[in-house]
N, C-alpha and C positions, 0 to 999 in steps of 0.2 A: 171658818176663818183660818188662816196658818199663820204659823207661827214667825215675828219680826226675824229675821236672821240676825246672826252673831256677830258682831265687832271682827275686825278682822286685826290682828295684832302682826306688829314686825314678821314676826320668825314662819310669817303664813299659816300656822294654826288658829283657828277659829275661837275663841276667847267665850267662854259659856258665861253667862248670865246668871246670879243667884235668882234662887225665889226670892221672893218677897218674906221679909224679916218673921220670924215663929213666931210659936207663939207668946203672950208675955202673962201666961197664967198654965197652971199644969192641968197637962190633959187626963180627961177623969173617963173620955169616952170614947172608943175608936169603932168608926165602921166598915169592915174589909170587903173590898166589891170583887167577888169572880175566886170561885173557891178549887182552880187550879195549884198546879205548885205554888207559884209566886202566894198568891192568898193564902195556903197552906202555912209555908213558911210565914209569913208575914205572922200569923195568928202564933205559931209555933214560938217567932221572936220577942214578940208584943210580951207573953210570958215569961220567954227563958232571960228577959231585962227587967223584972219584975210588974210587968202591969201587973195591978191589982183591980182596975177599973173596971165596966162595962163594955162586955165588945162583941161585935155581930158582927156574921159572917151571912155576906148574901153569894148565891150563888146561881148561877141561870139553868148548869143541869140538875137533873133529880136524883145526882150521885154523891157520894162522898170523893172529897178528891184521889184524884188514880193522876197515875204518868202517861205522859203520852207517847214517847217513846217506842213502847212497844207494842203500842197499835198499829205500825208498820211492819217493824221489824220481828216480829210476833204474832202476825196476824192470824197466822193460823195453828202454831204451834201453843198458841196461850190465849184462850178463847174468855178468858174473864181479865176484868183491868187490875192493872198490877197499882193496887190501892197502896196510899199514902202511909194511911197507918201501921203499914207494913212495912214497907221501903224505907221511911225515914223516922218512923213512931211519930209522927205528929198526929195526933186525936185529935181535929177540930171542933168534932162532938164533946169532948171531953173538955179541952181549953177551952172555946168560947160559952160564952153567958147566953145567945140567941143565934140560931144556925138556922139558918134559911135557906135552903135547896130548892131547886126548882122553882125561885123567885128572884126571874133578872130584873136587874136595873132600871129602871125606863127615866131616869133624869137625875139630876145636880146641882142644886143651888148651893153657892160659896158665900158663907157672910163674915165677917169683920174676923171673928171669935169663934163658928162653929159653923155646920154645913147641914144642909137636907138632902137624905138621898130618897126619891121618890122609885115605889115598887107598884106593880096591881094590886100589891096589898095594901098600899096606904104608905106614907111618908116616916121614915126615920131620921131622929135628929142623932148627932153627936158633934165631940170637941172636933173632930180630926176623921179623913175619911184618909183611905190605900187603896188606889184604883189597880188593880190585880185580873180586870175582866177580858185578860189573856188575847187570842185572837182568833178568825174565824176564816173560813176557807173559801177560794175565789172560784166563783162559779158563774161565768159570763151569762148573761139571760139569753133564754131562746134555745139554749144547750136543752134540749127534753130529755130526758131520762138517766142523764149521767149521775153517778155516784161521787160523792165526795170521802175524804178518809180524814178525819178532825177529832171525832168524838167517838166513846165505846160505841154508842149508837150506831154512828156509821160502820164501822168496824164491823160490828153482830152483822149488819144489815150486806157487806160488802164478803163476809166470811159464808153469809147463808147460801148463796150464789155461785161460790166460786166451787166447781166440780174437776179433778181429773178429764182432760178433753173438752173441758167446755172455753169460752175464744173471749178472751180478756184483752179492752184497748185501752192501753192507759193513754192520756193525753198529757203530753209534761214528763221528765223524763229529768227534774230535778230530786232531790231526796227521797221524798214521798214516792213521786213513781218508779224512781229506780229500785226503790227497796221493797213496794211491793211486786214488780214485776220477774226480780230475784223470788220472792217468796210463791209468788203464783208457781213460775215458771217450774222451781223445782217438786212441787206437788200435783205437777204432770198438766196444767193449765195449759193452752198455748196463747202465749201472749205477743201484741204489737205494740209497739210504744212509738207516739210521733210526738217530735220533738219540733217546734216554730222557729228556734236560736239552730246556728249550723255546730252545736255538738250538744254532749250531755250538760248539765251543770253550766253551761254556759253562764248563766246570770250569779253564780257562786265563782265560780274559776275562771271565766276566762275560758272563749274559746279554744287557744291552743292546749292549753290543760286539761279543760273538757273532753278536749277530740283521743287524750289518750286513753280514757275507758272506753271508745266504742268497741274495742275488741271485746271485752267482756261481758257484752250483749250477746255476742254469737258464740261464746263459749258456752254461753247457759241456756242454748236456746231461746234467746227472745229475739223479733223481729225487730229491728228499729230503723226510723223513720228521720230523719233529720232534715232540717230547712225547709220544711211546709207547713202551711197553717191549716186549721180546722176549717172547713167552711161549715159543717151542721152536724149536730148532734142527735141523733134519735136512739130511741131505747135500743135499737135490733142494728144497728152501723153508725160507721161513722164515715164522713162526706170530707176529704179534704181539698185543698183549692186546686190543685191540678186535677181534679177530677176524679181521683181515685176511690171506690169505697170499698171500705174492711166492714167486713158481718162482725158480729160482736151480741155476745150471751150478758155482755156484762160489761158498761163502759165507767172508768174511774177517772176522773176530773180533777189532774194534779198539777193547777196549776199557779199556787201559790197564795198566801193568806196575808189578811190585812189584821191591824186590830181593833177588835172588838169595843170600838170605845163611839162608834153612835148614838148610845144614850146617853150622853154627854151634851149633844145640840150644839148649841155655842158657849156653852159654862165654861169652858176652859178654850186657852187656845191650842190650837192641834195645827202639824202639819198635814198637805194633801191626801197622806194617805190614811189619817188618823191618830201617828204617833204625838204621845204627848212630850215634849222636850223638856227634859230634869236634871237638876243641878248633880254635882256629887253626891249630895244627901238625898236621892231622889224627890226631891221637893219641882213640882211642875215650875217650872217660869214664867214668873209674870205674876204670881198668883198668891196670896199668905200660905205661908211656910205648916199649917196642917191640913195641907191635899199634897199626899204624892202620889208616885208611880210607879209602879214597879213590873217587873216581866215583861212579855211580847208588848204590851202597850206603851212603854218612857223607850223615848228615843236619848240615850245615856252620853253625857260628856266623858267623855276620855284624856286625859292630858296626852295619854300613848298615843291613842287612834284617832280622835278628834270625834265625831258624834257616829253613834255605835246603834243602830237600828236593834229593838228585840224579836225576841226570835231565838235566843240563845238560852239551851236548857241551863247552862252555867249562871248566869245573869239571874234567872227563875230561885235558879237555887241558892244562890249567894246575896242577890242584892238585895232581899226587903232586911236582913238583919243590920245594917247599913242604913236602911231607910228608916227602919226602928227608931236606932239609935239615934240619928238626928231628930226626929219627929219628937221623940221625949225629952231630947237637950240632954242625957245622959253625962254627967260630971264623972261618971268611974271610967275608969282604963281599959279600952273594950279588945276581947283577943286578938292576938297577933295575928289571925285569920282577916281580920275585918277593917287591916291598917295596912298601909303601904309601906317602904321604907324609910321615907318622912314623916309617920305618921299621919298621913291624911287617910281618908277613909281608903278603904281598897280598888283597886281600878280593877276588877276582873277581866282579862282576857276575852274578847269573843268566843267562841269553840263550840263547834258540831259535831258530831259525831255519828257514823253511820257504818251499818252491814248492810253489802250491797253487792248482788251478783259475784259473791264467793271473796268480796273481798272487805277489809275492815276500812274506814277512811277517818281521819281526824285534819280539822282545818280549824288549825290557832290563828287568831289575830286578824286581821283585816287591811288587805291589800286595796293599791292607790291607781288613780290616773297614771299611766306611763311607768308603772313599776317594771322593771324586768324580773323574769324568771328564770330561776339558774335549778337545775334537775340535779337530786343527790340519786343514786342508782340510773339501770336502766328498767324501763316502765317495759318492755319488752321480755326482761327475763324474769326468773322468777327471784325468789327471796323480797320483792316488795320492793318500793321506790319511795323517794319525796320531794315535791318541789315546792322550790323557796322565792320569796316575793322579796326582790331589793327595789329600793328606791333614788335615786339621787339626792344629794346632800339638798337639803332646803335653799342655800342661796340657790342652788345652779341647776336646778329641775324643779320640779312636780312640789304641790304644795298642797293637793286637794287629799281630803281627809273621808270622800267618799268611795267606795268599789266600784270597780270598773274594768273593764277590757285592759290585761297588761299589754305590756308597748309588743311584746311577739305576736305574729301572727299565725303560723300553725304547727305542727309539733317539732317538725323539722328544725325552728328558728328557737323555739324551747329547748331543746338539747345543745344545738351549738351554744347558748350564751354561757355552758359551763365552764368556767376557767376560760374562756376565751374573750374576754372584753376587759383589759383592767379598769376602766372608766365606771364600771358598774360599782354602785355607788352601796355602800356598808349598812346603812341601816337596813334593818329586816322588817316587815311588817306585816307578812303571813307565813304561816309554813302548813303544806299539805302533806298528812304522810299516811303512805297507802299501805298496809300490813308490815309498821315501823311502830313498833310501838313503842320504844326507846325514844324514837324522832319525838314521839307525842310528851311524853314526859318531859323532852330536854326543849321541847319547845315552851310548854307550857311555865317551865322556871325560867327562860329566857324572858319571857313574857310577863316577870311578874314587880318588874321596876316601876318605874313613873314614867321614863323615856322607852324609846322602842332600842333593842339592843343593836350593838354594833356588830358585823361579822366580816369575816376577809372570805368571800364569796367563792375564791377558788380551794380555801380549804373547805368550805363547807358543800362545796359537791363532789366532795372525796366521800364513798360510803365507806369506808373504812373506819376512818375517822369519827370519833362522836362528834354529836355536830357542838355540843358547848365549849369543842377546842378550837372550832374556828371563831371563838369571840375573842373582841382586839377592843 
């Protein structure tokens, strides 16, 4: 089932939904599903807010939580996972009461005052469940032999393979394949990448944006492929619809993940693709206030962006202590990390981050229907560029809250809207910045209000310029 859609209010922002009212007794029980970051954290928070109760941690691999991160971008240079309790000291083994690895989920029953979560091992009760069981990687049927890149598993299994001279095709030619086909490519692999959208990143950027990394394919030697589809997958080639086929040692399957929230059934309401839809306090909708959501699985209200798909290692990292905190009804004064300017809980920014074919990429925020995009640098030389996503004022344009195709259409129409449209409308709602790491920083305090900030567009495609002096 999916989930009712949102009220739609005056100003065209979509108006989110409380859960269903908490609970009216204190939770004594918690049970964490999906022992990735989000889970990690979550377990990490449950603690550093003082639980003192009972709390499990289920987990569906047979690992202690790792990052994932740099499973891509480390694929070969870091052949063990860059474990939790390293990177952020959170010991799950250590905080939780009952750690269960290697015991997914297989179901959900929600009752008035407490929940069951059913495993192969047998059914656990508690007050309050944190659905944290992350997401999982899209691998169309019929594909035979292709590899996927999601878990250390895969990783081990995609690292064993891959030889100096031996013929790598990534399918997908978004983050995942670009950043491993960077990483192949430069440990002497030769690699093809076909891409089904007419640039890279198309479904993140925007084709005109997209289309300005393809040179950076053929600087690093990799072949790319663009505006064709797959027609068949076998272990030893790959078959695309114009007929073409590329031999291949080793085929990797990148072509985007859903989450992992199946075992779910109908317990909860979900959208089509599985995301669960949660309040501020990550509290599911629709549902009493101790089941929430947190990481690749809650599709997140924004006052900024309006609903915020996961997927965002920031969101992973930042939102279950958020989620904590309302889940316990916590009466003390929680840090200014975890509060907006108003004092409401904190809106975390979207943000990705990637090393990709020689070059670093950061993409704050989350761009709209018909936004334009105004280029700070030029993407042609060197020193680094970044482009910026404006919108129209809400009476007088664009009002949708979901990513899409900006209003340019190829790189050409991306560069002229610099300083050339005064009509382009002030508010900001993405910024891309390609070895700017300044941009990334000044974007990301841009981004850290309730509303999406204002900017005078023609100062902010001056590189010269910081870009927080074109705020107006």
């Amino acid at each position: 089932m999916s989930a009712t859609p949102p009220p739609v209010v005056p100003n065209g922002m979509a108006a989110a939904p409380a859960s269903v009212s908490p609970l009216e007794r204190r939770v004594r029980s918690v049970i964490v599903v999906g022992a990735g970051l989000a889970g990690a954290q979550t377990v990490g928070a449950l603690r550093a807010q003082g639980f003192d109760g009972h709390l499990t941690l289920v987990g569906a691999e047979g690992r202690a939580p790792y990052d994932r991160p740099p499973l891509s971008k480390h694929l070969l240079d870091r052949p063990g996972p860059a474990w939790l309790a390293d990177e952020l000291g959170v010991d799950v083994c250590e905080l939780a009461d009952d750690v269960r690895l290697g015991t997914p989920a297989t179901g959900l029953e929600v009752r008035p005052f407490d929940v069951i979560v059913a495993t192969a091992e047998g059914e656990l009760r508690a007050d309050a469940v944190v659905i944290a069981s992350g997401s999982s990687a899209v691998s169309p049927p019929g594909w035979v032999g292709g590899l996927v890149l999601h878990t250390a598993d895969d990783a081990e299994a995609l690292r064993e393979r891959l030889r100096p001279g031996s013929r790598l095709v990534v399918i997908g030619a978004g983050w995942i394949g670009a950043e491993v086909a960077g990483v192949a490519a430069a440990a002497g692999v030769e690699v093809t990448v076909v891409e089904a959208a007419a640039a890279p990143l198309a479904g993140a950027l925007g084709s005109a944006v997209g289309e300005l990394t393809v040179p950076w394919y053929a600087a690093t030697g990799v072949r790319l492929l663009t505006g064709v589809a797959v027609a068949e997958v076998r272990p030893d080639s790959v078959r695309l619809t114009n007929g073409r086929q590329y031999p291949a040692d080793v085929v990797l399957v990148a072509v985007g993940s859903r989450p992992a929230s199946g075992w779910l059934g109908t317990a909860l309401p979900h959208d089509p693709d599985g995301s669960l839809r949660v309040d501020a306090g990550y509290g599911v909708i629709g549902v009493p206030g101790h089941v929430r959501a947190v990481g690749d699985a809650a599709r997140r209200w924004s006052p900024r962006h309006g609903w915020v798909p996961g997927g965002h290692w920031d969101g992973a990292l930042r939102g279950p202590a958020t989620a904590v905190r309302a889940l316990l009804a916590r009466s003390v004064v929680p840090p200014r990390s975890e509060v907006g300017d108003d004092g409401t809980p904190a809106d975390p920014a979207p943000y990705v981050f990637s090393t990709q074919l020689g070059h670093d990429l950061a993409l704050c925020g989350q761009h709209r229907a018909g936004d334009d995009v105004v280029l700070r640098g030029d993407p042609t030389a060197t020193g680094g560029w970044t482009a910026l996503w404006f919108t129209r004022t809400r009476a007088s344009g664009s009002s949708s809250s979901e990513t899409s195709e900006p209003a340019a259409s190829d790189p050409a129409q991306v560069r002229a809207h610099a300083g050339s449209d005064p009509s382009l409308g002030r508010e900001l709602t993405a910024v891309l910045a390609i070895d700017r790491p300044h941009d990334v920083g000044a974007a990301r305090r841009l981004f850290a209000g309730r509303a999406l900030p204002r900017l005078d567009p023609d100062l902010a495609a001056d590189p010269t310029r910081p870009l927080r002096a074109a705020q107006v």
